[in-house]
CHARMM-style PDB file with segment names, atoms N, HN, CA, C and O in Angstrom:
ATOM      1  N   UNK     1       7.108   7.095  -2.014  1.00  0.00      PROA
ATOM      2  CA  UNK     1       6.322   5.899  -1.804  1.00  0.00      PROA
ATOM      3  C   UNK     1       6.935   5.028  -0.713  1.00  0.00      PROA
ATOM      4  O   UNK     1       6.192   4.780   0.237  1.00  0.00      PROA
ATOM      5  N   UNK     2       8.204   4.508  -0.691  1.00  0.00      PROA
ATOM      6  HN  UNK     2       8.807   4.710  -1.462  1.00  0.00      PROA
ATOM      7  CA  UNK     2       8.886   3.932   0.535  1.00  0.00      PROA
ATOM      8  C   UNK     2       8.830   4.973   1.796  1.00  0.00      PROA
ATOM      9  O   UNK     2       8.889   4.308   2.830  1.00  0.00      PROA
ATOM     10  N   UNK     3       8.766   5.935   1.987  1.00  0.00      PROA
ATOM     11  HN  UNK     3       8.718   6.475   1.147  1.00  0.00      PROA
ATOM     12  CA  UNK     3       8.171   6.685   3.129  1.00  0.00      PROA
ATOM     13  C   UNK     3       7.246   5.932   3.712  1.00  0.00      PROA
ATOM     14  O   UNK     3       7.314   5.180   4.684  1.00  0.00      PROA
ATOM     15  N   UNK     4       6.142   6.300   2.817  1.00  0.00      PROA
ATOM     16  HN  UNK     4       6.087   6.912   2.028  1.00  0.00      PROA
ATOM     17  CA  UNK     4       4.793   5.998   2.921  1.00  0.00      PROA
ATOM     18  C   UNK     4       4.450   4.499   3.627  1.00  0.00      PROA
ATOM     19  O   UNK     4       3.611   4.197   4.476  1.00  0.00      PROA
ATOM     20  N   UNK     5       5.504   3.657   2.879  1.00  0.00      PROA
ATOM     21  HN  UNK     5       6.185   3.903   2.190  1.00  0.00      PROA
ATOM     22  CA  UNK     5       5.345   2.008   2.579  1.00  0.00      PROA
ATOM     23  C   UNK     5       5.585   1.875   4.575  1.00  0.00      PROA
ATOM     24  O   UNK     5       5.012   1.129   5.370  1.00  0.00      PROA
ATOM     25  N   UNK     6       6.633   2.918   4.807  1.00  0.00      PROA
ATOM     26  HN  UNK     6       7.098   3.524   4.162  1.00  0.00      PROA
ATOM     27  CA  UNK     6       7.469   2.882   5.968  1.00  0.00      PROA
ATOM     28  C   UNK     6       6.700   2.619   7.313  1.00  0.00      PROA
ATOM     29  O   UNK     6       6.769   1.766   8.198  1.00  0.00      PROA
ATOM     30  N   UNK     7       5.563   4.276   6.954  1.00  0.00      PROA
ATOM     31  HN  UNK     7       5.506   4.969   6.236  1.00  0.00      PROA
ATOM     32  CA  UNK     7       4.435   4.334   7.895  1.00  0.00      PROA
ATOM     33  C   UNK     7       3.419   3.344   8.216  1.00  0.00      PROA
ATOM     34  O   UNK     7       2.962   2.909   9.273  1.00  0.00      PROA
ATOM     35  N   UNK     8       3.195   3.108   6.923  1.00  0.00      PROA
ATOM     36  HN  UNK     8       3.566   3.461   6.064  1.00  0.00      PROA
ATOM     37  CA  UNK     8       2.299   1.649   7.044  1.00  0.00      PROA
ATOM     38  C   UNK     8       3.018   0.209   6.869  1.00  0.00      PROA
ATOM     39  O   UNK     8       2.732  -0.626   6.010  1.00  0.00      PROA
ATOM     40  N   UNK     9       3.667   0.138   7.522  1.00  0.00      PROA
ATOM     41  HN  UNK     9       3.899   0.816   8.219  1.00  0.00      PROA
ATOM     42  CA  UNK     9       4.346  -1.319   7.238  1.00  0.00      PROA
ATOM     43  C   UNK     9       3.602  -2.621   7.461  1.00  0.00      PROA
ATOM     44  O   UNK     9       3.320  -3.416   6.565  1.00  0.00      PROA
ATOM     45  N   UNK    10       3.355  -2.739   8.555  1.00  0.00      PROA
ATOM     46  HN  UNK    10       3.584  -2.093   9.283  1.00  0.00      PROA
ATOM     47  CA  UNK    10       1.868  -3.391   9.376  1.00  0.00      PROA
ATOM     48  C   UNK    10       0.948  -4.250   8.298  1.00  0.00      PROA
ATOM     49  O   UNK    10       0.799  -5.442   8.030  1.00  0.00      PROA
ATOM     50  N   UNK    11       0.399  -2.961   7.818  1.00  0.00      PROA
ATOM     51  HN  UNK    11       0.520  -1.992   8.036  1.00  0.00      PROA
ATOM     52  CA  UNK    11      -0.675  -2.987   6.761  1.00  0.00      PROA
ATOM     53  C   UNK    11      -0.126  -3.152   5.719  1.00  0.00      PROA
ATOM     54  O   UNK    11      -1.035  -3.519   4.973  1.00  0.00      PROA
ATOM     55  N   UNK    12       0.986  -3.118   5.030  1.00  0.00      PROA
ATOM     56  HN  UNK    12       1.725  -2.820   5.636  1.00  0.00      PROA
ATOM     57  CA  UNK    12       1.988  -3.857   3.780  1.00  0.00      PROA
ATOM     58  C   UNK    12       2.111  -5.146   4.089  1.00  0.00      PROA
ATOM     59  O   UNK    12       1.747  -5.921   3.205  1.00  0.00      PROA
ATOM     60  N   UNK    13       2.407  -5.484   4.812  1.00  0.00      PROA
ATOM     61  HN  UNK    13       2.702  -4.855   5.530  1.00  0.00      PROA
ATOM     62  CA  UNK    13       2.801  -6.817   5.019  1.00  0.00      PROA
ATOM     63  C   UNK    13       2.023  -7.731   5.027  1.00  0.00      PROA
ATOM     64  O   UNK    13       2.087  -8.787   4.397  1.00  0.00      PROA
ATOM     65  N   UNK    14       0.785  -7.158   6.166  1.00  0.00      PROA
ATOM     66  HN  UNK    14       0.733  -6.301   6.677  1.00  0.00      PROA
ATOM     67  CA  UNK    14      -0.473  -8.166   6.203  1.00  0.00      PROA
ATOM     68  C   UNK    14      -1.319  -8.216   4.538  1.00  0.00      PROA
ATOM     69  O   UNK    14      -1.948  -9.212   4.180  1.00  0.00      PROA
ATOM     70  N   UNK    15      -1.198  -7.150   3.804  1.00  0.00      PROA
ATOM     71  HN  UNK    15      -0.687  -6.341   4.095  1.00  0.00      PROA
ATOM     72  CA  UNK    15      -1.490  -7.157   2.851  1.00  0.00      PROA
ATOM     73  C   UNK    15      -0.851  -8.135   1.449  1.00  0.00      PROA
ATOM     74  O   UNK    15      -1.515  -8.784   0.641  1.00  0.00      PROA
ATOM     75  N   UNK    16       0.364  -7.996   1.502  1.00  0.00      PROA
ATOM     76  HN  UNK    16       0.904  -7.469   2.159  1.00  0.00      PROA
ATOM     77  CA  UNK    16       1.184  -9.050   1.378  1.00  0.00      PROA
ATOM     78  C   UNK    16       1.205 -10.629   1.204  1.00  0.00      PROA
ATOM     79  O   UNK    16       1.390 -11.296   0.186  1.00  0.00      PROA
ATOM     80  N   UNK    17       0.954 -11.028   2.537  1.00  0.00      PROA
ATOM     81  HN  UNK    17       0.804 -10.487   3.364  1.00  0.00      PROA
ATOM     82  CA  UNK    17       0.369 -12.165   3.270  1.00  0.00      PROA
ATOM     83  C   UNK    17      -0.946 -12.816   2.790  1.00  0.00      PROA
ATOM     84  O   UNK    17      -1.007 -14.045   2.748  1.00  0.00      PROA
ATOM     85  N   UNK    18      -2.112 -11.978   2.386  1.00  0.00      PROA
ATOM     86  HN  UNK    18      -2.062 -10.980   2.420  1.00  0.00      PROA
ATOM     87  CA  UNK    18      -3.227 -12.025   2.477  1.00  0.00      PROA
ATOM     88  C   UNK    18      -2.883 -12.032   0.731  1.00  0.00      PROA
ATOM     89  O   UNK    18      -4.055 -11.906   0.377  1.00  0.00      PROA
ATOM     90  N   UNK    19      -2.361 -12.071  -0.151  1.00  0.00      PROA
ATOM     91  HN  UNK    19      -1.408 -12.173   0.137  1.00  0.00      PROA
ATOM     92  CA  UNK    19      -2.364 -11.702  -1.452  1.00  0.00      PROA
ATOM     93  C   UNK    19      -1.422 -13.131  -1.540  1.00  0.00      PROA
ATOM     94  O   UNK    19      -1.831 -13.872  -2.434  1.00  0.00      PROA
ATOM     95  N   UNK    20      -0.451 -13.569  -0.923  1.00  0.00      PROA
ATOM     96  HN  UNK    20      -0.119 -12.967  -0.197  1.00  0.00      PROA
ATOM     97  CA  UNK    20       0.326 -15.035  -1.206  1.00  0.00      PROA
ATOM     98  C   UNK    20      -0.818 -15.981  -0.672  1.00  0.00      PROA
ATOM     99  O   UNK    20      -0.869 -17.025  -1.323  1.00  0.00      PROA
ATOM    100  N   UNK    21      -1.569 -15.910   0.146  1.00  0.00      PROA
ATOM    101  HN  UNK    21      -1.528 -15.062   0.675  1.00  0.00      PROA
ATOM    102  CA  UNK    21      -3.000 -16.931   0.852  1.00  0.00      PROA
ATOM    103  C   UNK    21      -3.766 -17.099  -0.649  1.00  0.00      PROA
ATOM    104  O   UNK    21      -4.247 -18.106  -1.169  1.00  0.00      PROA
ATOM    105  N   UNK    22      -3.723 -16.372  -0.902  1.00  0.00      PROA
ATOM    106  HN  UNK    22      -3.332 -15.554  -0.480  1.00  0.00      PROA
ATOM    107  CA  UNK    22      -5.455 -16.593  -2.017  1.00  0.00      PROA
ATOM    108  C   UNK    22      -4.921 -16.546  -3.778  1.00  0.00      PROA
ATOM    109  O   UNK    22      -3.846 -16.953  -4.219  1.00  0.00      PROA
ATOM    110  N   UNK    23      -5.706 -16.110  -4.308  1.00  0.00      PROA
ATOM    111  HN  UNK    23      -6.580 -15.779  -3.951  1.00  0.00      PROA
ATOM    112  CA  UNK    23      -5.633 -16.666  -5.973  1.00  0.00      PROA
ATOM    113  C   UNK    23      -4.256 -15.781  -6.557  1.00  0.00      PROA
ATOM    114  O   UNK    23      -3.346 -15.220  -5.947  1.00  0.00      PROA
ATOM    115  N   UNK    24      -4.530 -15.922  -7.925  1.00  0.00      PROA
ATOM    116  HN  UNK    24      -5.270 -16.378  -8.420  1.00  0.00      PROA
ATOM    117  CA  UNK    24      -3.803 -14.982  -8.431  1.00  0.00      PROA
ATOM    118  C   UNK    24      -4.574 -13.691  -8.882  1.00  0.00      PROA
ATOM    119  O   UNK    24      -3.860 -13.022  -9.630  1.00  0.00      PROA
ATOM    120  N   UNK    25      -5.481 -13.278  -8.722  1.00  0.00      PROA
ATOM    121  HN  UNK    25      -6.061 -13.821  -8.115  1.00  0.00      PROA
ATOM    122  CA  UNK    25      -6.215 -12.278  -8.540  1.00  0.00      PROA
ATOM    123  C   UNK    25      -5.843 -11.285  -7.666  1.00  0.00      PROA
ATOM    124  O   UNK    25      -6.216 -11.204  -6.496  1.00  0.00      PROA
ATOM    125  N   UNK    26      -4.854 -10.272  -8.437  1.00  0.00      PROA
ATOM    126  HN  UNK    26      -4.551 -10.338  -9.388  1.00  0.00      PROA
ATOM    127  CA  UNK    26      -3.979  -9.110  -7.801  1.00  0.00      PROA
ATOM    128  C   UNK    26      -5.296  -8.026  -7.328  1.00  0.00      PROA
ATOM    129  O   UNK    26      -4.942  -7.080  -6.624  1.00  0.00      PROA
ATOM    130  N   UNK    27      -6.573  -8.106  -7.628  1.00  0.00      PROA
ATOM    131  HN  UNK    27      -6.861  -8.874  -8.200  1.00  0.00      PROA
ATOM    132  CA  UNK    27      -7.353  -7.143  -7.252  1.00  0.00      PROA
ATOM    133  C   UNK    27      -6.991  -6.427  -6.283  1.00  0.00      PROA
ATOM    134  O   UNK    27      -6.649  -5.256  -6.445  1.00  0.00      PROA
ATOM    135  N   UNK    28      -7.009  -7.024  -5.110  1.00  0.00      PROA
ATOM    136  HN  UNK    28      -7.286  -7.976  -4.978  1.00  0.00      PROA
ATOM    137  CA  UNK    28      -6.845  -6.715  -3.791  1.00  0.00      PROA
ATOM    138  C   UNK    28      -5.924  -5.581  -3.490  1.00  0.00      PROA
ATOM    139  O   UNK    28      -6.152  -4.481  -2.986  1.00  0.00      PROA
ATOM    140  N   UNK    29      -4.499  -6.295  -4.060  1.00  0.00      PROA
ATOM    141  HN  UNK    29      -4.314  -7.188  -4.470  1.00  0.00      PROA
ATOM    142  CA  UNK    29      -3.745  -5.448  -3.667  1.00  0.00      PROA
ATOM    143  C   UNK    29      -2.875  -4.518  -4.224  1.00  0.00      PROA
ATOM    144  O   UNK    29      -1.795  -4.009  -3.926  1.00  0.00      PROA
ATOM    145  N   UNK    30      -4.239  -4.413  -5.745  1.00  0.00      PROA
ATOM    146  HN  UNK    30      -5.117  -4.826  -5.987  1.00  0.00      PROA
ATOM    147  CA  UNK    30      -3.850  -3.198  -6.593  1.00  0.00      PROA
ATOM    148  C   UNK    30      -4.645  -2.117  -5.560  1.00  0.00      PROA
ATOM    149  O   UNK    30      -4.023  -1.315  -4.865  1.00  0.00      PROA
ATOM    150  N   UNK    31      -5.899  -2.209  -5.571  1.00  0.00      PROA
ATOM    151  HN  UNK    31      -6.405  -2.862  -6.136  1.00  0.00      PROA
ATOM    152  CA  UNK    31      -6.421  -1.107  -4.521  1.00  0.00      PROA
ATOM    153  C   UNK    31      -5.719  -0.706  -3.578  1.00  0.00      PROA
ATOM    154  O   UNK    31      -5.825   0.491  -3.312  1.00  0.00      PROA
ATOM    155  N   UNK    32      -4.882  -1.442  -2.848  1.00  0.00      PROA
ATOM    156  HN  UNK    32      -4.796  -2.415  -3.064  1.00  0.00      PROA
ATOM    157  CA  UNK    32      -4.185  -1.316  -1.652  1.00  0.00      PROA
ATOM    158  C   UNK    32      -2.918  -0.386  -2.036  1.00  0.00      PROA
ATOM    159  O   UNK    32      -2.710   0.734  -1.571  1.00  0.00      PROA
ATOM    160  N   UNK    33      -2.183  -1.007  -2.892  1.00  0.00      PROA
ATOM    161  HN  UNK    33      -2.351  -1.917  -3.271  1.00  0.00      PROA
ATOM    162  CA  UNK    33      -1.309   0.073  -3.270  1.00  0.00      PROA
ATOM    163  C   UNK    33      -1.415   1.334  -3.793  1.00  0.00      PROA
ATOM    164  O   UNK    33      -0.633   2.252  -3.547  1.00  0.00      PROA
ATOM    165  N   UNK    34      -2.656   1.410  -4.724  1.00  0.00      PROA
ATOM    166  HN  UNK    34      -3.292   0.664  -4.924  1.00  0.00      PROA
ATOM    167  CA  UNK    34      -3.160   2.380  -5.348  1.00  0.00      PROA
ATOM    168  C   UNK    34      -3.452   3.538  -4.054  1.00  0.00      PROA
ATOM    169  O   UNK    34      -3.111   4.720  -4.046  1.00  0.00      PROA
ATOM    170  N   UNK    35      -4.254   2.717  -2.899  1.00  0.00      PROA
ATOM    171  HN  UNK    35      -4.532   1.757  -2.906  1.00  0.00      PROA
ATOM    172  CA  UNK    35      -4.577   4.120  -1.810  1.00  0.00      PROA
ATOM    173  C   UNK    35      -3.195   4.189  -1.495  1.00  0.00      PROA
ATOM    174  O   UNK    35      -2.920   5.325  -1.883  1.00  0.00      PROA
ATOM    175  N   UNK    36      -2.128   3.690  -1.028  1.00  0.00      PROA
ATOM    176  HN  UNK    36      -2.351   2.768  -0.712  1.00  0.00      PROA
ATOM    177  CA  UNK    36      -1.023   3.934  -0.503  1.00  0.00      PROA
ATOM    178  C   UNK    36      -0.424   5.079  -1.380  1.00  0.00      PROA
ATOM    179  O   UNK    36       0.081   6.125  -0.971  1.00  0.00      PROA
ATOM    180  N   UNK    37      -0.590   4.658  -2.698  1.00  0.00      PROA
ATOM    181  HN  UNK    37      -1.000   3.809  -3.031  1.00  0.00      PROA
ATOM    182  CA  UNK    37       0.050   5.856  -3.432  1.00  0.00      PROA
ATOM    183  C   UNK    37      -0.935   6.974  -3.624  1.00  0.00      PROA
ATOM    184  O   UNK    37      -0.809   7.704  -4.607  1.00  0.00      PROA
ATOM    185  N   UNK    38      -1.810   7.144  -2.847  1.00  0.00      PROA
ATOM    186  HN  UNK    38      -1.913   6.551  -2.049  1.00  0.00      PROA
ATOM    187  CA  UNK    38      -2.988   7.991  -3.050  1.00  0.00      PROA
ATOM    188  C   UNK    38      -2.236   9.175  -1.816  1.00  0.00      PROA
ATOM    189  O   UNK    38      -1.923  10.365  -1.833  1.00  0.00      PROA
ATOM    190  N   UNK    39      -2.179   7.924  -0.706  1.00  0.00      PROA
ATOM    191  HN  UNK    39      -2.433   6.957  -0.692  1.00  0.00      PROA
ATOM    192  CA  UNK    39      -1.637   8.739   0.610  1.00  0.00      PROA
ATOM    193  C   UNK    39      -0.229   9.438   0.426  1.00  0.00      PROA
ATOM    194  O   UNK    39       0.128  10.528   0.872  1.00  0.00      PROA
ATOM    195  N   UNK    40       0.392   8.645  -0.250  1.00  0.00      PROA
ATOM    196  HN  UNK    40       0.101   7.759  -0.612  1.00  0.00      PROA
ATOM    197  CA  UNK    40       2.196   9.163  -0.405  1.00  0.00      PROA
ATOM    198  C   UNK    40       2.061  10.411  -1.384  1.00  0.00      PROA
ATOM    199  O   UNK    40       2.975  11.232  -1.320  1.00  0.00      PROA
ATOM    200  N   UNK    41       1.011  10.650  -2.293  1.00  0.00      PROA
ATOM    201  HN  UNK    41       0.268   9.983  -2.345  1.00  0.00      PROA
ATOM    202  CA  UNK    41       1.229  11.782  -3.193  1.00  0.00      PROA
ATOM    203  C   UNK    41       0.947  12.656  -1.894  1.00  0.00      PROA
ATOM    204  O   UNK    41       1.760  13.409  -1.358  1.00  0.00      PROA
ATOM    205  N   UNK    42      -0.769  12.338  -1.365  1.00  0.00      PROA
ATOM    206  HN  UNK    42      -1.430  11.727  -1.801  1.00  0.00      PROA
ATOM    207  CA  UNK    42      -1.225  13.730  -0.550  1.00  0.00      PROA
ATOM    208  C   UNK    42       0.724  14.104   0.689  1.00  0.00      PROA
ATOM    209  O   UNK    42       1.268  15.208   0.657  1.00  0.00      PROA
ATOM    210  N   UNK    43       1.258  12.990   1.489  1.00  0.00      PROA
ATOM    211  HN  UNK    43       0.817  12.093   1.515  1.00  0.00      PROA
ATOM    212  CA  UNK    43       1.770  13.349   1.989  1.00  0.00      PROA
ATOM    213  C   UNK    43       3.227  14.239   1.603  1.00  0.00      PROA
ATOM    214  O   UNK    43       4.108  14.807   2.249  1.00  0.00      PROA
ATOM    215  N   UNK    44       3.018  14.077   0.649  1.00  0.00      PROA
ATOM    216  HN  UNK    44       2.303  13.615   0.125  1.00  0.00      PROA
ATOM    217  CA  UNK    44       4.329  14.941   0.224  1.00  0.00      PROA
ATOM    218  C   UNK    44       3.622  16.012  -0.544  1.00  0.00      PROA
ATOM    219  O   UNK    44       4.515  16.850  -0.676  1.00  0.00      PROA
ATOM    220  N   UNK    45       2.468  16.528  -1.178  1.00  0.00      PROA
ATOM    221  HN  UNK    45       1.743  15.848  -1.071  1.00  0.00      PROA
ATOM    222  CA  UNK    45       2.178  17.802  -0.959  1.00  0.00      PROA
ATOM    223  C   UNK    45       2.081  18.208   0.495  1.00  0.00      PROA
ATOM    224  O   UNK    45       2.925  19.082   0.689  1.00  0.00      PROA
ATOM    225  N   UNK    46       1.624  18.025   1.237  1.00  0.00      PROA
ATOM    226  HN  UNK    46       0.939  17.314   1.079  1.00  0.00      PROA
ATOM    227  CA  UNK    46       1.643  18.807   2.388  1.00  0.00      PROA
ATOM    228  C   UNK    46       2.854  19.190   2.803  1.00  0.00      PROA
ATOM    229  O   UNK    46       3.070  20.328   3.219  1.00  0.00      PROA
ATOM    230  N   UNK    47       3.889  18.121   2.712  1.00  0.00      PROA
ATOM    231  HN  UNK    47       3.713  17.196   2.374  1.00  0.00      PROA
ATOM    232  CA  UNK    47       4.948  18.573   2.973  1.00  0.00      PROA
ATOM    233  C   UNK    47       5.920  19.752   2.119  1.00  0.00      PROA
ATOM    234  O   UNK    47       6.859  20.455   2.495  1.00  0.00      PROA
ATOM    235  N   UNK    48       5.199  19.603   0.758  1.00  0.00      PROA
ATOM    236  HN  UNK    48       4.436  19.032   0.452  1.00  0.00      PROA
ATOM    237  CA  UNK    48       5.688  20.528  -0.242  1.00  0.00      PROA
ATOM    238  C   UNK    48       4.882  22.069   0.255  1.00  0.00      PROA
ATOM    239  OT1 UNK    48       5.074  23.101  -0.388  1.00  0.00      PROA
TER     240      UNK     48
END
C-alpha cells in the first residue's frame, strides 16, 4: 500500500487536503483509499 501511496502522492495529498476543508464525513476519502487499495492489490499481482 505505501508503494502505491508513493505513486500517487499528488492525489493523496490533495485528497487529504480536500477531506481537512469539509465535514467530518470520511465518505470521500474512504472511496479514495479503497481504489488505492484496489490499485495496490492489482499492482502487486502483476508483479507476483
Amino acid at each position: 500500500m505505501s508503494a502505491q501511496i508513493k505513486v500517487e502522492r499528488t492525489a493523496y495529498y490533495a485528497q487529504l487536503e480536500r477531506q481537512q476543508r469539509n465535514s467530518t464525513d470520511i465518505t470521500g476519502w474512504l472511496d479514495w483509499f479503497l481504489d488505492c487499495l484496489g490499485r495496490a492489490i492489482g499492482a502487486a499481482e502483476a508483479l507476483l
